[in-house]
Every structure is written in C-alpha cells, then in structure tokens.
N, C-alpha and C positions, 0 to 999 in steps of 0.2 A: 947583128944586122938583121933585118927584114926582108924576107925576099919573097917574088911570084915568080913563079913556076909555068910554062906555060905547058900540058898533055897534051900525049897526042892526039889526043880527043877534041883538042881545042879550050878543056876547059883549065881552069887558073888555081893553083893552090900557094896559100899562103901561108910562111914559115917563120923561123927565125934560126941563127945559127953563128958559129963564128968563126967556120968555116967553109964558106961555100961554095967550093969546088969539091972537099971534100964531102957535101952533104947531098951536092947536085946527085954523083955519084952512086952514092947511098939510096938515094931513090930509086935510082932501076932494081935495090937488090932486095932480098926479106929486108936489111934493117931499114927499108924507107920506110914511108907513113903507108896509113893503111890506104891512103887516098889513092893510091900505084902500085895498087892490089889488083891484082885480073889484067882487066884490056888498057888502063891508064898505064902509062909510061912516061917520063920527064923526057920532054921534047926540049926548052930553053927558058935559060932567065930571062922573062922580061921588067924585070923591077929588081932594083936592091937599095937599100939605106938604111946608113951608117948610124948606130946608137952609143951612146959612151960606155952602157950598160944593160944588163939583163933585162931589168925591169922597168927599163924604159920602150926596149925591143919588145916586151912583151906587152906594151899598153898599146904599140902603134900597131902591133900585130893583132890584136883584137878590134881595135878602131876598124882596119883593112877589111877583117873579114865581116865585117857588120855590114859595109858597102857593099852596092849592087853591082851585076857584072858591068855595068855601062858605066858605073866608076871608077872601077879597078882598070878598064879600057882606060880612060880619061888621065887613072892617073899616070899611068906606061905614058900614055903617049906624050906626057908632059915632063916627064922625067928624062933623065939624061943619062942613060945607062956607061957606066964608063965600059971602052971598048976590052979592055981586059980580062973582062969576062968573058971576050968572046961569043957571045949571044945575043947579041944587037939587032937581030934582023928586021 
C-alpha cells in the first residue's frame, strides 16, 4: 500500500509498506526514514491505497511524490480514508 504521512511540521511524506500501523510506528523511531530525522515526527495518516503488489505500490508511489503539495492536499481531501486507521482528522 501507499501511504502520506502527515509531520509535525505540517509537511507530507510519501511511502509504501504492508504494514502500516507497524511502519506508522517505525517512523517516530531510528528505523524510520530519514525524512523524521531531527524536528520531523509522524503526526497522522492522511492518505493510504491499496496495491495488489510491490511494484505497482512502487509506481504510484513515485507518481505521488512527483506531485505538488497542492496536489497531494487535493488528493487527501478526495480520498476516503478508511476510519481504521484511525487518523482521519
């Protein structure tokens, strides 16, 4: 799956994983990305979608981060976060 991240910085990082509650996680700790290194912290999901496979998660995940923030805005707010995750806000 695909997912955005929202820091508490405000700004938006884009992943992939297959399991992501466990990766949410992983972000606050050293094994997250380098991007929640220092003052960055994972605040919430605001995006995730579902891929049958690796390398499909990984094209849309390139696609993503190609987009401007005003897209990656656009495409949260058009998306439909299942509430299970718990990060809806």
């Amino acid at each position: 799956m695909v997912y955005l991240i929202e820091a508490t910085t405000g700004q938006l990082y884009c992943g992939i994983t297959t399991d992501l509650a466990r990766r949410f996680l992983e972000h606050g700790t050293p094994k997250g990305a380098k991007f929640f290194k220092g003052k960055r912290q994972p605040k919430a999901i605001r995006f995730v979608e579902e891929h049958a496979d690796r390398s499909s998660a990984s094209i849309r995940e390139a696609a993503i981060k190609k987009l401007s923030r005003a897209e990656k805005l656009v495409l949260i707010q058009t998306s439909h976060l299942d509430p299970a995750y718990g990060q809806n806000q």
